[in-house]
PDB file of N, CA, C, O and CB in Angstrom:
ATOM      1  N   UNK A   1     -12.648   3.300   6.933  1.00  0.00           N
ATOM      2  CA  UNK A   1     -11.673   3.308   5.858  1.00  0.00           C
ATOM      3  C   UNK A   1     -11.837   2.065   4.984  1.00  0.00           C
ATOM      4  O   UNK A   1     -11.873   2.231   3.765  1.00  0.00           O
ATOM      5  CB  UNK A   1     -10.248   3.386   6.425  1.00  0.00           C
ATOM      6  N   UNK A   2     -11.940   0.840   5.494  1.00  0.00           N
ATOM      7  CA  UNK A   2     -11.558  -0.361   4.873  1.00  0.00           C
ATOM      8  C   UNK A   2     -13.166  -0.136   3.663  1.00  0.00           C
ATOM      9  O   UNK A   2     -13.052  -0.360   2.458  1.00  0.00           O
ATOM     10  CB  UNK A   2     -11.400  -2.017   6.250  1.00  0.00           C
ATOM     11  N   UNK A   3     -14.308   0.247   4.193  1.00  0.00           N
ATOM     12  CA  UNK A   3     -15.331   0.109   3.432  1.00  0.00           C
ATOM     13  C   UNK A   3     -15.506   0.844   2.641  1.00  0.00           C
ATOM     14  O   UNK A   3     -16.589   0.840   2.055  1.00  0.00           O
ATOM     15  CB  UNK A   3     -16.207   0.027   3.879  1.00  0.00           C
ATOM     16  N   UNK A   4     -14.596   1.681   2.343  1.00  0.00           N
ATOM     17  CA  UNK A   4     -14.077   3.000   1.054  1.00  0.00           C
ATOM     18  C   UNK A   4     -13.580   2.076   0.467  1.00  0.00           C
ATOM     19  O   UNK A   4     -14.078   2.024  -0.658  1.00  0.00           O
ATOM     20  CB  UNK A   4     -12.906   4.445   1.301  1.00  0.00           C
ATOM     21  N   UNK A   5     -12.504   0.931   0.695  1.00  0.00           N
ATOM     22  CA  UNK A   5     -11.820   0.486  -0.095  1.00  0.00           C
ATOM     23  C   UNK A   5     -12.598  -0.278  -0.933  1.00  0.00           C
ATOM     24  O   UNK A   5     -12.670  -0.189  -2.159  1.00  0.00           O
ATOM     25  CB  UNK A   5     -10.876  -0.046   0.416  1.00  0.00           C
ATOM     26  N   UNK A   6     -13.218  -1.091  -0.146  1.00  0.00           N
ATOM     27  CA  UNK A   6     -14.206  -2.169  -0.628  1.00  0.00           C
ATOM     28  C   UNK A   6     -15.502  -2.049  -1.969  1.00  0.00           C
ATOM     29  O   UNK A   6     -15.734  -2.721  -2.974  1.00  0.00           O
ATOM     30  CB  UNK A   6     -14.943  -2.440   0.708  1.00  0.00           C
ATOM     31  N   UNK A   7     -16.341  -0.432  -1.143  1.00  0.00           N
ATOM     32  CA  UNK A   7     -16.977  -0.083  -2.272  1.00  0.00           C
ATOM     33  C   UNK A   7     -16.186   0.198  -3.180  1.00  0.00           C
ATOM     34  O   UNK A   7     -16.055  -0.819  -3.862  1.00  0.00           O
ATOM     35  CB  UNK A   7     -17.765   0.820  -2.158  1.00  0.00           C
ATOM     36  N   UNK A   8     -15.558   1.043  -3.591  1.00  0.00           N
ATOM     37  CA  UNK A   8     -14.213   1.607  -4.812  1.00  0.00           C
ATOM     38  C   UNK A   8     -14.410   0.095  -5.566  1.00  0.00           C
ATOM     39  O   UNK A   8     -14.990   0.086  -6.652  1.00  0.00           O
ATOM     40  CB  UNK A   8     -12.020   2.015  -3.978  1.00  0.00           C
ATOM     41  N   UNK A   9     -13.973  -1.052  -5.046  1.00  0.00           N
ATOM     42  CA  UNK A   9     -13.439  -2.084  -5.982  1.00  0.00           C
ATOM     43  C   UNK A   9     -14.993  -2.265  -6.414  1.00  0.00           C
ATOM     44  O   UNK A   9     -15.547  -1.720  -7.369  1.00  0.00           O
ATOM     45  CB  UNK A   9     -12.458  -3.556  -5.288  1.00  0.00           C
ATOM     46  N   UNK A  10     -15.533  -3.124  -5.518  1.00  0.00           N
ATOM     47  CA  UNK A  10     -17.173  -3.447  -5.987  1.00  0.00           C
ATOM     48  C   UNK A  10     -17.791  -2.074  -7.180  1.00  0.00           C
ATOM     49  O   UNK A  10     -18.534  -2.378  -8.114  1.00  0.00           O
ATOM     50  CB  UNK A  10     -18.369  -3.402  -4.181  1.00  0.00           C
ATOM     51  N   UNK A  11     -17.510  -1.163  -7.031  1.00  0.00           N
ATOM     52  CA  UNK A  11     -18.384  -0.059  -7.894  1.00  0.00           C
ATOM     53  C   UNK A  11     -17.495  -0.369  -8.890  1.00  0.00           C
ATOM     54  O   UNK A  11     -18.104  -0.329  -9.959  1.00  0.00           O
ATOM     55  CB  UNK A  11     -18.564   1.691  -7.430  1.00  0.00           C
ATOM     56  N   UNK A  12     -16.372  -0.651  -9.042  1.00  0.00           N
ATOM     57  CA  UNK A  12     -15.639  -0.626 -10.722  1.00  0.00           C
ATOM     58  C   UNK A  12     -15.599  -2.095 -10.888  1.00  0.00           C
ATOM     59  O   UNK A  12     -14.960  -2.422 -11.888  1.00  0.00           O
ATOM     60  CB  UNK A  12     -13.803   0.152 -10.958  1.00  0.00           C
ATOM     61  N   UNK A  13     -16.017  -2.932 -10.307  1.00  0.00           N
ATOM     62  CA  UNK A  13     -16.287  -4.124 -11.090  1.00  0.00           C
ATOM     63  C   UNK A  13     -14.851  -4.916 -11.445  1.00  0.00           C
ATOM     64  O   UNK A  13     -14.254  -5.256 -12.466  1.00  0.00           O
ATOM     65  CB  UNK A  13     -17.101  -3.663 -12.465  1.00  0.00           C
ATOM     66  N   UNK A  14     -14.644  -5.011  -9.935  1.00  0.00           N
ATOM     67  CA  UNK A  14     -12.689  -5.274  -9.682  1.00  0.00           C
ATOM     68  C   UNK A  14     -12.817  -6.508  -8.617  1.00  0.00           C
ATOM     69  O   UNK A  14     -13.278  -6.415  -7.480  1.00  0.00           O
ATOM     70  CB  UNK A  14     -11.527  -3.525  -8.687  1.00  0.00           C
ATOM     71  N   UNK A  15     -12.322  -7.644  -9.221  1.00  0.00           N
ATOM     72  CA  UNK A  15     -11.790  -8.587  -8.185  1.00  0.00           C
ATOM     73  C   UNK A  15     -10.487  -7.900  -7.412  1.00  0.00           C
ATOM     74  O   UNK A  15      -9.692  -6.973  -7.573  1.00  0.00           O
ATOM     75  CB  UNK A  15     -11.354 -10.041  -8.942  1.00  0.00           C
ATOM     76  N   UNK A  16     -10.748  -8.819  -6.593  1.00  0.00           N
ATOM     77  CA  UNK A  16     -10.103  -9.072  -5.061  1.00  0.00           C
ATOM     78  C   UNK A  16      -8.812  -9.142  -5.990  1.00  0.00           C
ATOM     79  O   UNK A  16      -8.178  -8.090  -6.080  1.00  0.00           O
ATOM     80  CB  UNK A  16     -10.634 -10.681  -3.852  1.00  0.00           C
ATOM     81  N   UNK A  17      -8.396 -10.125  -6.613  1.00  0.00           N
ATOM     82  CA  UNK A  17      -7.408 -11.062  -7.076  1.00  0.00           C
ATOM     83  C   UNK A  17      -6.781 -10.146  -8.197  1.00  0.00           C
ATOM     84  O   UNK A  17      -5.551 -10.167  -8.224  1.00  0.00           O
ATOM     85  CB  UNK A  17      -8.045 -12.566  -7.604  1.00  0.00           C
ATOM     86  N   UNK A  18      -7.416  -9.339  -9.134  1.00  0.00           N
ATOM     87  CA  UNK A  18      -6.777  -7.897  -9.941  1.00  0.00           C
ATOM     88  C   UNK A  18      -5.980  -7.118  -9.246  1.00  0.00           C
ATOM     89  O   UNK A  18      -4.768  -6.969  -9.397  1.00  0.00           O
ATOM     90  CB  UNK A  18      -7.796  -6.865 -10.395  1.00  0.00           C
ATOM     91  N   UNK A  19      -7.059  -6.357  -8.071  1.00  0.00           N
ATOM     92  CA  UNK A  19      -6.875  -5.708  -7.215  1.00  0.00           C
ATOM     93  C   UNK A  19      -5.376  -6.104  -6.590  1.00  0.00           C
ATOM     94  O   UNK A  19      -4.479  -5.261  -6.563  1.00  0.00           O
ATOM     95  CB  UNK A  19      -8.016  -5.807  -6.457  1.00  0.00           C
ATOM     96  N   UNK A  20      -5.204  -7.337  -6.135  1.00  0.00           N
ATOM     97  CA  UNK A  20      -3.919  -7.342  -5.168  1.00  0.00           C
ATOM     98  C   UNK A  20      -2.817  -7.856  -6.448  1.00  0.00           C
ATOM     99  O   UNK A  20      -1.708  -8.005  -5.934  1.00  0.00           O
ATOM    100  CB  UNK A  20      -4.079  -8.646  -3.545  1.00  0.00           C
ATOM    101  N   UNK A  21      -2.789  -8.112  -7.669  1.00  0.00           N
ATOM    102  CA  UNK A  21      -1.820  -8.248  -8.531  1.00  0.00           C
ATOM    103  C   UNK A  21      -1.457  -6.750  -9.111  1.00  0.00           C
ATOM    104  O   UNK A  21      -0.381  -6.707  -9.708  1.00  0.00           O
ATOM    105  CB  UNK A  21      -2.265  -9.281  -9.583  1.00  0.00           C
ATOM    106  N   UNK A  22      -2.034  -5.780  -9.046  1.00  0.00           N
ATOM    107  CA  UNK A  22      -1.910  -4.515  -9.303  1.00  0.00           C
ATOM    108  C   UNK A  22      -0.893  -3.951  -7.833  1.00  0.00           C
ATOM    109  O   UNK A  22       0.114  -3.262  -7.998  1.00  0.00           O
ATOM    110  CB  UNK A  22      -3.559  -3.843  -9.536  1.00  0.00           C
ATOM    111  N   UNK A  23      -1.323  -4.339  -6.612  1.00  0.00           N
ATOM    112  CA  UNK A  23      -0.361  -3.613  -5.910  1.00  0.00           C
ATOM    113  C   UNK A  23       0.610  -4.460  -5.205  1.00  0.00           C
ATOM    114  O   UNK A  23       1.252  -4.281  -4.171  1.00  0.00           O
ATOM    115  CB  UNK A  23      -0.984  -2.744  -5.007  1.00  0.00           C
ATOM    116  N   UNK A  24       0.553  -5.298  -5.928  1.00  0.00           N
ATOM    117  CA  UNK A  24       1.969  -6.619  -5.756  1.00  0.00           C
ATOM    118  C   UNK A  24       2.163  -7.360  -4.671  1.00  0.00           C
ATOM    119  O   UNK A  24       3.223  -7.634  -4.108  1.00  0.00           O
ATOM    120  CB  UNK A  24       3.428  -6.094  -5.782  1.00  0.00           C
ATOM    121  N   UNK A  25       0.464  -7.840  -4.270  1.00  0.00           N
ATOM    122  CA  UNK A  25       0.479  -8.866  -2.892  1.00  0.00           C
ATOM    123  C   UNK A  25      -0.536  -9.934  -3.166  1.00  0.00           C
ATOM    124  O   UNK A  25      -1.250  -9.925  -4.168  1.00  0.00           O
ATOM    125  CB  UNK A  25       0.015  -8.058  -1.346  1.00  0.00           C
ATOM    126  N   UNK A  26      -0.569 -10.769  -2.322  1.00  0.00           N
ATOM    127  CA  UNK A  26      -1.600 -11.657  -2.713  1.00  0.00           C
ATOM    128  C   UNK A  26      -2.994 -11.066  -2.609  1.00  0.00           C
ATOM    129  O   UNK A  26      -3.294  -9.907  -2.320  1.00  0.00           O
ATOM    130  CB  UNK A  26      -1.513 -12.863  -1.916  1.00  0.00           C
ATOM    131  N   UNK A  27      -3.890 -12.222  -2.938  1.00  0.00           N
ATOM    132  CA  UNK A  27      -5.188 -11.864  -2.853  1.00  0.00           C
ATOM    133  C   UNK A  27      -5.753 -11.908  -1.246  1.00  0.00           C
ATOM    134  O   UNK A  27      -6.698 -11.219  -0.860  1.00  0.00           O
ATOM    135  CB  UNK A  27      -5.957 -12.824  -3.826  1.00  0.00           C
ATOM    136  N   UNK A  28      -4.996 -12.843  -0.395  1.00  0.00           N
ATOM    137  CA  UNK A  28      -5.151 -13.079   0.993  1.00  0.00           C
ATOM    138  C   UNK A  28      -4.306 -11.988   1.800  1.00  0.00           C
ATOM    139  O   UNK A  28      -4.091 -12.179   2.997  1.00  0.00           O
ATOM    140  CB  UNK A  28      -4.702 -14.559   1.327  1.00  0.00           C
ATOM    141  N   UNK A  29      -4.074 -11.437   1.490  1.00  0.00           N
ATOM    142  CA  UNK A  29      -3.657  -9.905   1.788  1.00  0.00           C
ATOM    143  C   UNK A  29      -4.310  -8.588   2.094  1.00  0.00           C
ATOM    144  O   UNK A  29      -4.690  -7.940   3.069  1.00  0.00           O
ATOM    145  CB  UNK A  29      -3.113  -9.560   0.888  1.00  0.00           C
ATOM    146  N   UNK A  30      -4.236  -8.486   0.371  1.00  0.00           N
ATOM    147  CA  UNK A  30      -5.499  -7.664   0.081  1.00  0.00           C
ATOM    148  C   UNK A  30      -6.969  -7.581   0.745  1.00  0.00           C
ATOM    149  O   UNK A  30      -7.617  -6.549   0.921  1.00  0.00           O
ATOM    150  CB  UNK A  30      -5.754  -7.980  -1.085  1.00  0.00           C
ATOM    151  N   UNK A  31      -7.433  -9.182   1.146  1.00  0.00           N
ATOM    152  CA  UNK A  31      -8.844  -9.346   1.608  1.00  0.00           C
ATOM    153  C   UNK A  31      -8.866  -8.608   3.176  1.00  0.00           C
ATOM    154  O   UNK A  31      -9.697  -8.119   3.941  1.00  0.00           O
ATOM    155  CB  UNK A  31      -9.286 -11.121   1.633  1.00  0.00           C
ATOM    156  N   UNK A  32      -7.488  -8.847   3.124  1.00  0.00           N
ATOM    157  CA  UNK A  32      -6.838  -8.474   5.162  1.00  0.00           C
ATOM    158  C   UNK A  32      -6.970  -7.149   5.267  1.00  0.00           C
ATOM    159  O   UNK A  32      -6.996  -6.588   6.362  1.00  0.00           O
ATOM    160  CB  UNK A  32      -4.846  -8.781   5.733  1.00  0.00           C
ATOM    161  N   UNK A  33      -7.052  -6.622   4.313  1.00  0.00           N
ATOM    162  CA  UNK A  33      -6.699  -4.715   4.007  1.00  0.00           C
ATOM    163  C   UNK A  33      -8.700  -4.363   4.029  1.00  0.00           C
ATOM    164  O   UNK A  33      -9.282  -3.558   4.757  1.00  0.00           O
ATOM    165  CB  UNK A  33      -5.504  -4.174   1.525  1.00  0.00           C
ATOM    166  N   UNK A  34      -9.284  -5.246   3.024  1.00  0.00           N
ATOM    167  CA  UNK A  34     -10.216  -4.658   2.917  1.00  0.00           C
ATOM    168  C   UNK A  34     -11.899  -5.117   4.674  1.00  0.00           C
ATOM    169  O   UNK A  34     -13.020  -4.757   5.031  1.00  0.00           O
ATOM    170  CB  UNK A  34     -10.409  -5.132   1.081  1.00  0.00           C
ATOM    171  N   UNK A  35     -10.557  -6.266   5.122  1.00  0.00           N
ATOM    172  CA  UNK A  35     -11.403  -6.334   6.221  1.00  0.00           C
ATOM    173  C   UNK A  35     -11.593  -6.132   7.214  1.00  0.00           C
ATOM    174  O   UNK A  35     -12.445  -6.469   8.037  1.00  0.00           O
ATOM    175  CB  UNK A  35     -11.613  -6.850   6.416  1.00  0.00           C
ATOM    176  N   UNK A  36     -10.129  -5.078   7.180  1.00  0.00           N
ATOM    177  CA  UNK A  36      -9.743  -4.522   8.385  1.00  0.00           C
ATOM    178  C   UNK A  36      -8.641  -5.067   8.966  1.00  0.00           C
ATOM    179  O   UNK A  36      -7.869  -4.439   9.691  1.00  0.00           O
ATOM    180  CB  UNK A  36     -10.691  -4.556   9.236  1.00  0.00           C
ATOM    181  N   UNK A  37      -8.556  -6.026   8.721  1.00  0.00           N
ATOM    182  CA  UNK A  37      -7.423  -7.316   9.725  1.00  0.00           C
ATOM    183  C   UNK A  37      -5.929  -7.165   9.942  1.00  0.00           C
ATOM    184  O   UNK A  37      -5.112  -7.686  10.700  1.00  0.00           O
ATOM    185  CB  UNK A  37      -7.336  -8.863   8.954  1.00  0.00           C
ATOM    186  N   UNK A  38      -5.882  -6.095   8.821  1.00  0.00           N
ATOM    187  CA  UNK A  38      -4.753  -5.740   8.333  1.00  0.00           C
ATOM    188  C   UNK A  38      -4.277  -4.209   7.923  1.00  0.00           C
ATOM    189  O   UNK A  38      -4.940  -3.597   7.086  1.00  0.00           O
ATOM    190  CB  UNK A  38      -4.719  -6.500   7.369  1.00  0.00           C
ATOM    191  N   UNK A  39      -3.056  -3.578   8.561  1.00  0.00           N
ATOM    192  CA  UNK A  39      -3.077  -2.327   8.424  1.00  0.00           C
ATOM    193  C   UNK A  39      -2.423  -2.087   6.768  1.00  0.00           C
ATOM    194  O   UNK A  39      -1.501  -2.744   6.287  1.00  0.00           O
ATOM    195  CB  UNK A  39      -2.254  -1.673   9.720  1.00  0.00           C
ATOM    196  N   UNK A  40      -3.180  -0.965   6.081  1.00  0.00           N
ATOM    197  CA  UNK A  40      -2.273  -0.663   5.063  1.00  0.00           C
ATOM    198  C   UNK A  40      -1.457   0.041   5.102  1.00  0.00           C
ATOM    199  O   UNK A  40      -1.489   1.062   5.789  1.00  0.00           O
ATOM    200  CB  UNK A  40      -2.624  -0.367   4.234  1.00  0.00           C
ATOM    201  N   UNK A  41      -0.270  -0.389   4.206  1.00  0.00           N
ATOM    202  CA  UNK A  41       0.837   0.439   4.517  1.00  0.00           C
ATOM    203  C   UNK A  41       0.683   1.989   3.486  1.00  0.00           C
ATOM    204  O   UNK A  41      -0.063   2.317   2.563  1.00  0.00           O
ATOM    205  CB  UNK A  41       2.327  -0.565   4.178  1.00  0.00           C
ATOM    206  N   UNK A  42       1.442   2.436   3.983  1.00  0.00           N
ATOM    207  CA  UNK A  42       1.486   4.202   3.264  1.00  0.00           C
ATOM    208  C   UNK A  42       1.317   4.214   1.525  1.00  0.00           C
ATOM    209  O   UNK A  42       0.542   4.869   0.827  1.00  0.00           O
ATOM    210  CB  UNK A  42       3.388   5.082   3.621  1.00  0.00           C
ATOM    211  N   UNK A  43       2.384   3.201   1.141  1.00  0.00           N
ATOM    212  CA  UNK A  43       2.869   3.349  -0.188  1.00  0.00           C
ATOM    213  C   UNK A  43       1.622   2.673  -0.761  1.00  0.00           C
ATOM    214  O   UNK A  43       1.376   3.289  -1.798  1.00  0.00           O
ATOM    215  CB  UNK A  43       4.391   2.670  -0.549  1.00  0.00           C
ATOM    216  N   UNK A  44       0.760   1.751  -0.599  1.00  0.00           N
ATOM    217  CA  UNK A  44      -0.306   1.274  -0.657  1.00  0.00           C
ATOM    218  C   UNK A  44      -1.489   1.813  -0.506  1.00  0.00           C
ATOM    219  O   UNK A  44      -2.343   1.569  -1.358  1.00  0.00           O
ATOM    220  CB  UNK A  44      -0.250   0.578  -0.108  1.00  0.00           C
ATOM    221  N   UNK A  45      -1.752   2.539   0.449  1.00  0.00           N
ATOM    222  CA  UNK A  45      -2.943   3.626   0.182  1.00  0.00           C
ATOM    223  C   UNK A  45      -2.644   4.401  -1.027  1.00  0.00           C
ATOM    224  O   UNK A  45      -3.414   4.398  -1.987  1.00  0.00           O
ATOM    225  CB  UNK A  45      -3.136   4.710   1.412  1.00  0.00           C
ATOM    226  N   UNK A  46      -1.463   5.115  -1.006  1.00  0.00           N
ATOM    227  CA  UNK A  46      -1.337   5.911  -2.131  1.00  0.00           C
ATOM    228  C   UNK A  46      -1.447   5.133  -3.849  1.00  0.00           C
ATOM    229  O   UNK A  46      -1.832   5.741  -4.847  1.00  0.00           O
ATOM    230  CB  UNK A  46       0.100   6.585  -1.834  1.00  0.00           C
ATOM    231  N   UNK A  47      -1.134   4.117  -3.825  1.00  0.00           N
ATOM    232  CA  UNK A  47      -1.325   3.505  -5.340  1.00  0.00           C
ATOM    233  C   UNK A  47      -3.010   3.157  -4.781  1.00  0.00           C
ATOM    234  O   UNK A  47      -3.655   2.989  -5.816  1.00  0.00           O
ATOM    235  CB  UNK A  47      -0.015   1.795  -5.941  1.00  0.00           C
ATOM    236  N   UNK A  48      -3.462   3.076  -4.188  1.00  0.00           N
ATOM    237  CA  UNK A  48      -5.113   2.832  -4.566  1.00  0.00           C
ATOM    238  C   UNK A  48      -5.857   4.473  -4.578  1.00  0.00           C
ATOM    239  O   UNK A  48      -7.023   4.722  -4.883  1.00  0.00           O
ATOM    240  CB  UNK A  48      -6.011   1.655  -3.090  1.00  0.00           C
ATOM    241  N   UNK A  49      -5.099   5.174  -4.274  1.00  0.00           N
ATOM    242  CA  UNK A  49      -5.589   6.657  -4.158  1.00  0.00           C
ATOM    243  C   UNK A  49      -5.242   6.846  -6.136  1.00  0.00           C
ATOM    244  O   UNK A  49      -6.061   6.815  -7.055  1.00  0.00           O
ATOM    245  CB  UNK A  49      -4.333   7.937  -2.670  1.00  0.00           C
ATOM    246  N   UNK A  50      -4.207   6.975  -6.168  1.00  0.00           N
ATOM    247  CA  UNK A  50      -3.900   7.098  -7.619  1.00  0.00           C
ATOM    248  C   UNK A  50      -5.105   6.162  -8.818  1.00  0.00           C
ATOM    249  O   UNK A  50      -5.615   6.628  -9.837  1.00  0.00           O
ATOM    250  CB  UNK A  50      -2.198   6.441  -7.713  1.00  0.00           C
ATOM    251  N   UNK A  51      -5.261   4.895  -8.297  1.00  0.00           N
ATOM    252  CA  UNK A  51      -5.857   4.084  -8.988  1.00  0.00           C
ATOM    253  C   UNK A  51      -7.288   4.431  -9.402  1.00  0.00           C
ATOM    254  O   UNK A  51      -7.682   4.339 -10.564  1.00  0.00           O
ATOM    255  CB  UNK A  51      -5.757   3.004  -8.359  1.00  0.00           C
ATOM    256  N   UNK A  52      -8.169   4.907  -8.194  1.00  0.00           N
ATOM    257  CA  UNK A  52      -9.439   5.252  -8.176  1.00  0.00           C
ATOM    258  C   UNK A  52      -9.633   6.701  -7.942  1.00  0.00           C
ATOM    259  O   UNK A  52     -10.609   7.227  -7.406  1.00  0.00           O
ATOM    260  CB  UNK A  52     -10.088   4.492  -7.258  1.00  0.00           C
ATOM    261  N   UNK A  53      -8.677   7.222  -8.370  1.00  0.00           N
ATOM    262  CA  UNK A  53      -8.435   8.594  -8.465  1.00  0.00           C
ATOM    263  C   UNK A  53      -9.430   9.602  -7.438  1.00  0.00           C
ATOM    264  O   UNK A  53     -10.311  10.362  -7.841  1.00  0.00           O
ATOM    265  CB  UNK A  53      -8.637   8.919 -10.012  1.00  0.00           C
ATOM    266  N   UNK A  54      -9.008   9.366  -5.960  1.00  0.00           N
ATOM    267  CA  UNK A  54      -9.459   9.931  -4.816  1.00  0.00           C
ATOM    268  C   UNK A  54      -8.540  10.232  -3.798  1.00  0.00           C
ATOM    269  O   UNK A  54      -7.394   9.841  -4.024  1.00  0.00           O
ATOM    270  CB  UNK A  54     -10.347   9.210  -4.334  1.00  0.00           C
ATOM    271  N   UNK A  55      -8.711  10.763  -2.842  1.00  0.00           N
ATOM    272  CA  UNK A  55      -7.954  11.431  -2.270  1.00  0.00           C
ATOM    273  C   UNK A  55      -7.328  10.656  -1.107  1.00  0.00           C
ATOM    274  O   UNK A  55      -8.317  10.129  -0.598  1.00  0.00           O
ATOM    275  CB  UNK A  55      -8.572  12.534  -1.989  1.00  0.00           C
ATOM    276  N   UNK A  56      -6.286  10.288  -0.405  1.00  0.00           N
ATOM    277  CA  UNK A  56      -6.301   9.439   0.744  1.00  0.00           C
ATOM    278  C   UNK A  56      -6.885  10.208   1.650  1.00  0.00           C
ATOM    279  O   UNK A  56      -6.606   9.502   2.619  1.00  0.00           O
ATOM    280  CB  UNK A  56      -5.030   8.923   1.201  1.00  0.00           C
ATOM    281  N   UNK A  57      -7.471  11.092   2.104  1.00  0.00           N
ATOM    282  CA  UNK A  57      -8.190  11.453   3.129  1.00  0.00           C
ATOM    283  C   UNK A  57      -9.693  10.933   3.011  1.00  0.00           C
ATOM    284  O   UNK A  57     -10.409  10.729   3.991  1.00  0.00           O
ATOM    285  CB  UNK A  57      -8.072  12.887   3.242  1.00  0.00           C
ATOM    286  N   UNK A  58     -10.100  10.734   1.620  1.00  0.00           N
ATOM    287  CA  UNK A  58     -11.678   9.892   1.269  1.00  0.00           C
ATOM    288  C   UNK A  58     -11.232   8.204   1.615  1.00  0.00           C
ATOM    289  O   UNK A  58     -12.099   7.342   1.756  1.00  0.00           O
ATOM    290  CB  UNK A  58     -12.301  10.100  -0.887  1.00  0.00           C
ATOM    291  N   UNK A  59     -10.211   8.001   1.687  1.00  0.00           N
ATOM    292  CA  UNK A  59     -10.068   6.309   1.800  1.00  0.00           C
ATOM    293  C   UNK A  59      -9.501   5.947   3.314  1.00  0.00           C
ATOM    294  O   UNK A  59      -9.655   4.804   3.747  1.00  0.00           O
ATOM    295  CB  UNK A  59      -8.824   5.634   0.516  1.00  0.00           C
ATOM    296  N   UNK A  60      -8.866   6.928   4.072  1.00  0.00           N
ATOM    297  CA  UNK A  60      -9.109   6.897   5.470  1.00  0.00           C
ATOM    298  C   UNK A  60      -9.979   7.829   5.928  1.00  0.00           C
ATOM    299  O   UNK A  60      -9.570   8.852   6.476  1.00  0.00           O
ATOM    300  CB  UNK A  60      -8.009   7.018   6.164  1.00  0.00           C
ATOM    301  N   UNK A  61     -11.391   7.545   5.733  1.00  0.00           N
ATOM    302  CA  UNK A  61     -12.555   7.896   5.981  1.00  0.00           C
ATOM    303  C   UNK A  61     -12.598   9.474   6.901  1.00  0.00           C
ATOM    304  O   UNK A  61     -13.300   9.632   7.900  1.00  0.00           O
ATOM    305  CB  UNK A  61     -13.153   6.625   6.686  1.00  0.00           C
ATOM    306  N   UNK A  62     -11.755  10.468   6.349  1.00  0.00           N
ATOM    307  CA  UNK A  62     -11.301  11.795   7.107  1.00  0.00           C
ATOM    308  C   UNK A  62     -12.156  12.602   6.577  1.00  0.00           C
ATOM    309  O   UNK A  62     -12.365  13.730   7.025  1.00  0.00           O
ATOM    310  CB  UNK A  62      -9.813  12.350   6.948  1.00  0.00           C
ATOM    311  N   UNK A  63     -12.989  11.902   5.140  1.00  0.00           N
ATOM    312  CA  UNK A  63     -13.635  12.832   4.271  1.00  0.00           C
ATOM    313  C   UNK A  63     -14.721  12.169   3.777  1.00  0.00           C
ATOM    314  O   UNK A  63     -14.549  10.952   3.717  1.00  0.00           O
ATOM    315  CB  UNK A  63     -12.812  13.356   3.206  1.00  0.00           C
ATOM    316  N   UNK A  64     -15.891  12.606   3.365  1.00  0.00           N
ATOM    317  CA  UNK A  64     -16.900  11.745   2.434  1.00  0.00           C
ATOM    318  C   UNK A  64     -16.751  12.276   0.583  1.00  0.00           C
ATOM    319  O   UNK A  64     -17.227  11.648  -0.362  1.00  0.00           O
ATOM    320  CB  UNK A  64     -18.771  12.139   3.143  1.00  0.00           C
ATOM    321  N   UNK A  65     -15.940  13.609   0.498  1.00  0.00           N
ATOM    322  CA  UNK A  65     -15.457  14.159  -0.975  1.00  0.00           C
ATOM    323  C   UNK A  65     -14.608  13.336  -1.273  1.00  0.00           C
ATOM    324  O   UNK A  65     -13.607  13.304  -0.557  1.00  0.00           O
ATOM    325  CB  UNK A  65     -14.839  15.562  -1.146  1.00  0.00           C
ATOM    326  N   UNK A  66     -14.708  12.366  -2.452  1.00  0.00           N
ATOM    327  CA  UNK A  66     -13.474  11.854  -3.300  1.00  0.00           C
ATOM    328  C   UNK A  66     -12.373  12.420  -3.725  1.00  0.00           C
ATOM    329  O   UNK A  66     -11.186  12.152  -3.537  1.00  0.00           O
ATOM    330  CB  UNK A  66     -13.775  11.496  -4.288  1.00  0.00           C
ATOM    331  N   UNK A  67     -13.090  13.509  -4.522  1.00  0.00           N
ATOM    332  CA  UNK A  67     -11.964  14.326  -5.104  1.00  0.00           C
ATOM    333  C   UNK A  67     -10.917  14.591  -4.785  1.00  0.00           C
ATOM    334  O   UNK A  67     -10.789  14.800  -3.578  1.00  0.00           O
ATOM    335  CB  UNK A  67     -12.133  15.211  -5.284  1.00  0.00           C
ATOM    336  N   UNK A  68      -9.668  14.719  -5.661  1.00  0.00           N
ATOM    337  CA  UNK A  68      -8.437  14.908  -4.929  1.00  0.00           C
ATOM    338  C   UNK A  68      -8.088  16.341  -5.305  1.00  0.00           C
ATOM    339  O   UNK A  68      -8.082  16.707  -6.480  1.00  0.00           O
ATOM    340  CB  UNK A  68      -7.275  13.823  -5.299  1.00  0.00           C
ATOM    341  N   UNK A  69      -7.729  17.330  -4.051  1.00  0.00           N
ATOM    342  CA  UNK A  69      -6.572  18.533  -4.335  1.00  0.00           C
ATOM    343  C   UNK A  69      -5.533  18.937  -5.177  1.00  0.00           C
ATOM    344  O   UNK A  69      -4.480  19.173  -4.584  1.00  0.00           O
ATOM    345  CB  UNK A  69      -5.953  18.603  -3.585  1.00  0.00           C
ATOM    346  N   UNK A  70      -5.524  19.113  -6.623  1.00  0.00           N
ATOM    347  CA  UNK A  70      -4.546  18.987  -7.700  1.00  0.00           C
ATOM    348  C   UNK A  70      -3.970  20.504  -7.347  1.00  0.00           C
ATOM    349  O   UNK A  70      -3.041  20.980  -8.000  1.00  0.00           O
ATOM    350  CB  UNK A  70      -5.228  18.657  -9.411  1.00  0.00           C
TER     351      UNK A  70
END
């Protein structure tokens, strides 16, 4: 999961530090999310699902399809 998150940011050319001012935590947070260290919470997967417009089943690694079910 965490390395869905990670590529997503790296492929759009997104700091760490954007990234966690967009979902209203620090950047030492955020790094905790993308390194595993740290569980994400629900409401938080879902604004990065919305953000990079994929599915939370592609970002808890349930799926390798991005796409989301509209």
């Amino acid at each position: 999961m965490y390395k869905h998150i990670r590529d997503l940011r790296e492929d759009n050319d997104i700091t760490q530090s954007t990234m966690a001012k967009y979902l209203n935590c620090s950047q030492q947070v955020y790094s905790n999310y993308e390194l595993g260290q740290r569980d994400i919470p629900t409401d938080v997967l879902i604004k990065l699902a919305d953000y990079y417009s994929v599915s939370t089943d592609y970002l808890l690694g349930l799926t390798e399809k991005k796409e989301r079910n509209i």
